[in-house]
C-alpha positions in Angstrom: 0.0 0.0 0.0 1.1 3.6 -0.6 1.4 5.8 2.8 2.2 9.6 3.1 5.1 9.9 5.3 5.4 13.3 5.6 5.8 15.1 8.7 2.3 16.5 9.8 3.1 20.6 11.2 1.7 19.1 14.5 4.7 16.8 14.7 2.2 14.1 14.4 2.6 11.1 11.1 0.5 9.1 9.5 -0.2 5.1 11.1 -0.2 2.3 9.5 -3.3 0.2 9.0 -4.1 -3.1 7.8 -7.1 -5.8 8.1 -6.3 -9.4 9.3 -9.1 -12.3 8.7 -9.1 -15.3 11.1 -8.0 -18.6 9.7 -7.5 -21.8 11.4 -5.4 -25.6 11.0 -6.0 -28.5 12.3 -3.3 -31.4 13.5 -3.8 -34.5 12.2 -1.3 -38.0 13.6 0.2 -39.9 10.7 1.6 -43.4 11.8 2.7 -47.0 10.3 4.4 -49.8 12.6 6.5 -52.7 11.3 7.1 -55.7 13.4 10.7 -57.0 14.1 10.5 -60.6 15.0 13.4 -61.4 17.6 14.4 -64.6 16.5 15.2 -63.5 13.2 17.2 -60.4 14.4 19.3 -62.4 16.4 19.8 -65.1 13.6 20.7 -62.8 10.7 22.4 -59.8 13.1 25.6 -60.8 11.5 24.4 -59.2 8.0 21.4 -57.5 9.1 20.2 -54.7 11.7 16.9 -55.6 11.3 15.9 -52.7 13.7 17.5 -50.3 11.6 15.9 -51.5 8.1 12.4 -51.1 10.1 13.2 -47.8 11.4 14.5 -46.1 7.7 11.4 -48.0 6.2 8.6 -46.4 8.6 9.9 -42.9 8.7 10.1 -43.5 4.6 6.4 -44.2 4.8 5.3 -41.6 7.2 7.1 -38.7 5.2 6.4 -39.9 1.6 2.4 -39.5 3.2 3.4 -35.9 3.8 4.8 -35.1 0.6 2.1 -37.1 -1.1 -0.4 -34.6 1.0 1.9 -31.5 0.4 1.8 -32.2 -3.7 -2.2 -32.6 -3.4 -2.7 -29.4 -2.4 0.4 -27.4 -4.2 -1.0 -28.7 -7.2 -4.6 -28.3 -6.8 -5.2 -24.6 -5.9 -2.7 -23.2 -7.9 -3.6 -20.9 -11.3 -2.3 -22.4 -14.6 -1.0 -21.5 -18.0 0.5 -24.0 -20.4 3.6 -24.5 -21.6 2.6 -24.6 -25.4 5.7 -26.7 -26.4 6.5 -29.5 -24.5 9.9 -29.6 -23.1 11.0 -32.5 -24.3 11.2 -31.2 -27.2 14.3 -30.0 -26.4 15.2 -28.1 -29.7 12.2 -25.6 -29.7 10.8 -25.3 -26.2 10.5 -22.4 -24.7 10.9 -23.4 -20.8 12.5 -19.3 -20.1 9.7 -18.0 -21.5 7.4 -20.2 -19.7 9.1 -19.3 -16.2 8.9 -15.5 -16.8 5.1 -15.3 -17.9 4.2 -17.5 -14.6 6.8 -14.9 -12.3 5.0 -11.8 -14.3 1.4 -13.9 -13.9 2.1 -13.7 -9.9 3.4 -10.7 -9.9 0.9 -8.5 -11.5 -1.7 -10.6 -8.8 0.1 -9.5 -6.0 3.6 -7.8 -6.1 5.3 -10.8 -4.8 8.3 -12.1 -7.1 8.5 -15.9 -7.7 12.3 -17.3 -6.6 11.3 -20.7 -6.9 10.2 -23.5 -9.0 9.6 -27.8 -8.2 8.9 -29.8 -10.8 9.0 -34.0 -11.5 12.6 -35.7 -12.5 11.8 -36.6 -15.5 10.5 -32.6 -16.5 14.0 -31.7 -15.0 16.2 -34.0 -17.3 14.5 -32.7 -20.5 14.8 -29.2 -18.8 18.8 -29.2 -18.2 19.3 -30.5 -21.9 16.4 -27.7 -24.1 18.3 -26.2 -26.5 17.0 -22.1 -25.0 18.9 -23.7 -21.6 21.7 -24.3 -23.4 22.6 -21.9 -25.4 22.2 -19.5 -22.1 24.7 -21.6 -20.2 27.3 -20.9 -23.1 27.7 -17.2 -22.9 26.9 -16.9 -18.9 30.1 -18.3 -17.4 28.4 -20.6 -14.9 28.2 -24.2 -15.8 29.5 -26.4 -18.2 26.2 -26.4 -20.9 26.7 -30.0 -20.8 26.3 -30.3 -17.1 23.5 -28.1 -15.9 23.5 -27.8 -12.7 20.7 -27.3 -10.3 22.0 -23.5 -9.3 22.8 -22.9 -13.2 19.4 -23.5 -14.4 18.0 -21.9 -11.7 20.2 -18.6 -12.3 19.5 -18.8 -16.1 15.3 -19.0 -15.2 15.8 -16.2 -13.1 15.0 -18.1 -10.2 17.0 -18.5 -6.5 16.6 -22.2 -6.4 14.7 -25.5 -8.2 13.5 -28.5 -6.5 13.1 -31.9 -7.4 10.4 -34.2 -6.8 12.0 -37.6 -7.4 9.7 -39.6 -4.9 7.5 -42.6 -6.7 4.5 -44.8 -6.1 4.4 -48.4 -6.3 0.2 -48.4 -6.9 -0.1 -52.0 -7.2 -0.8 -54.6 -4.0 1.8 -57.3 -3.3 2.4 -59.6 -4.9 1.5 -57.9 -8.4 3.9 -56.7 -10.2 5.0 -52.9 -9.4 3.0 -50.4 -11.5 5.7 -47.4 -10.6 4.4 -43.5 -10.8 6.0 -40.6 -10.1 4.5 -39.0 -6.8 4.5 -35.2 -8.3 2.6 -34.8 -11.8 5.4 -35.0 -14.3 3.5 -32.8 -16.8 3.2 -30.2 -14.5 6.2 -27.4 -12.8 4.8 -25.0 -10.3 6.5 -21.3 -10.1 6.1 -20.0 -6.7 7.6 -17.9 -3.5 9.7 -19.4 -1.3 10.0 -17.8 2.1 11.5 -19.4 5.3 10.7 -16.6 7.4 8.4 -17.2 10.7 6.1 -14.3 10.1 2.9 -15.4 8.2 1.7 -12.3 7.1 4.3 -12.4 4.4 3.1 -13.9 0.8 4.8 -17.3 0.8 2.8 -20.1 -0.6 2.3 -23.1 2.0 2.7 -24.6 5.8 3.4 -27.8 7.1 2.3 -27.1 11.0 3.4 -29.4 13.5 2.1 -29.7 17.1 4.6 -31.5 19.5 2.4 -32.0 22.6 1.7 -35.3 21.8 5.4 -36.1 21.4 5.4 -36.4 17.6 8.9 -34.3 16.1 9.5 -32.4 13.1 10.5 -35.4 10.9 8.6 -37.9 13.0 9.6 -39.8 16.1 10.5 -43.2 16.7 8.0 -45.3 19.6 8.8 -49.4 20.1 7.1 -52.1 22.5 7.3 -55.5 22.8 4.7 -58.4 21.5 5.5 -61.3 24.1 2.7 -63.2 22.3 4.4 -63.0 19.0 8.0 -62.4 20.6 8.3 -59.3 18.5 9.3 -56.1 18.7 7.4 -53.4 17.4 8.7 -50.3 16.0 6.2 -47.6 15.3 6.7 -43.9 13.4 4.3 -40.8 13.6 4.1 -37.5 13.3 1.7 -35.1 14.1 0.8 -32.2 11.2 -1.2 -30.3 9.0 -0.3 -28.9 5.6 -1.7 -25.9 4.5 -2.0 -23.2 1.7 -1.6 -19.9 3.0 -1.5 -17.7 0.0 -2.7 -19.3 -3.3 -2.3 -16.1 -5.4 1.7 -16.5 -4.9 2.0 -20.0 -6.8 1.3 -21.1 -10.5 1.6 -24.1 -12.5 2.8 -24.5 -15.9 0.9 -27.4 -17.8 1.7 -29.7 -20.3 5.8 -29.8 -19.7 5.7 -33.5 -20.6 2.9 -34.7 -22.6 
């Protein structure tokens, strides 16, 4: 908003005002357990820790759930615009263009500027390799064109940093044969702003809130008890959040990267 700051000739200046709306979230327990039969772990602890394996394969779980959750939403609110050429067409896409008219989109919204961008694996391997991307590298004096980098790509887009969404799905019941998808829609990059400050009036784009009462921990924490009827241990994962957009109007998603 525009103030005037001059000095009033009672020494007096002008205040600042704004109007806040309420807005709520709502913590919700995410948990798997895995059972770690005894008799095993002691017969295989040689080549094995069969606590260990349990322990990296719950908190997997748990956290790919979050992510899963986080992607829902990122996806689903944000305002689109297509990419008209597919960027695996490498030769003529036009992924710079397609970065700047989603930063201009969301900044003509609502002022903020767009310093970030996630998008599928795949979406980033034809990305590093389109033929605009390139041909930028060359003359810029920060990567090897042949070896995009992460931070090179991201400088060339105009953007402070790109993540990638390399997580997949297994969608089919065992003992079928997997049926692999990638977690993130890999015809799909969202644009958005990235801000790790603690102040939520500023425009950043989502939340993940945590509530630690329970004793649940940022990143999950680890619980275990003891089956005697099945001589087990059990090892058990959780955490305790809610993700949430906070500003849609800051975020949008270019279609139709990958066909």
């Amino acid at each position: 908003k525009s103030y005037d700051t001059s000095r009033g000739a009672d020494g007096t200046y002008g205040k600042v005002s704004g109007t806040f709306t309420t807005d709520s979230y709502n913590c919700e327990e995410n948990g798997i357990e895995e059972r770690v039969d005894r008799r095993d772990a002691r017969r295989y602890g040689n080549y094995i820790d069969a606590e260990m394996i349990a322990a990296m394969r719950t908190r997997d779980i748990v956290l790919k759930n979050h992510n899963s959750r986080v992607i829902t939403l990122a996806l689903g609110v944000a305002t689109t615009t297509g990419a008209g050429t597919v960027w695996s067409t490498t030769a003529t896409a036009t992924p710079i263009a397609n970065v700047r008219a989603a930063k201009i989109a969301i900044r003509n919204r609502c002022g903020a500027m767009a310093n970030a961008m996630c998008l599928d694996w795949e979406a980033w391997e034809y990305l590093r390799n389109c033929s605009e991307i390139i041909e930028r590298l060359k003359y810029s004096g920060l990567d090897d064109p042949k070896q995009a980098s992460l931070n090179a790509v991201a400088s060339v887009l105009g953007l402070e940093e790109i993540i990638i969404s390399g997580a997949v799905t297994d969608g089919a019941a065992a003992p079928l044969a997997a049926s692999v998808a990638s977690m993130w829609d890999r015809t799909k990059a969202l644009v958005f702003v990235k801000s790790t400050t603690q102040d939520t009036r500023k425009p950043h784009f989502m939340r993940t809130f945590h509530w630690g009462a329970d004793g649940s921990q940022i990143g999950g924490a680890f619980e275990s008890y003891y089956d005697p009827a099945r001589r087990s241990d059990i090892l058990r994962h959780r955490m305790d959040t809610d993700e949430k957009v906070l500003y849609a109007d800051v975020a949008q998603v270019i279609t139709d990267v990958l066909s």
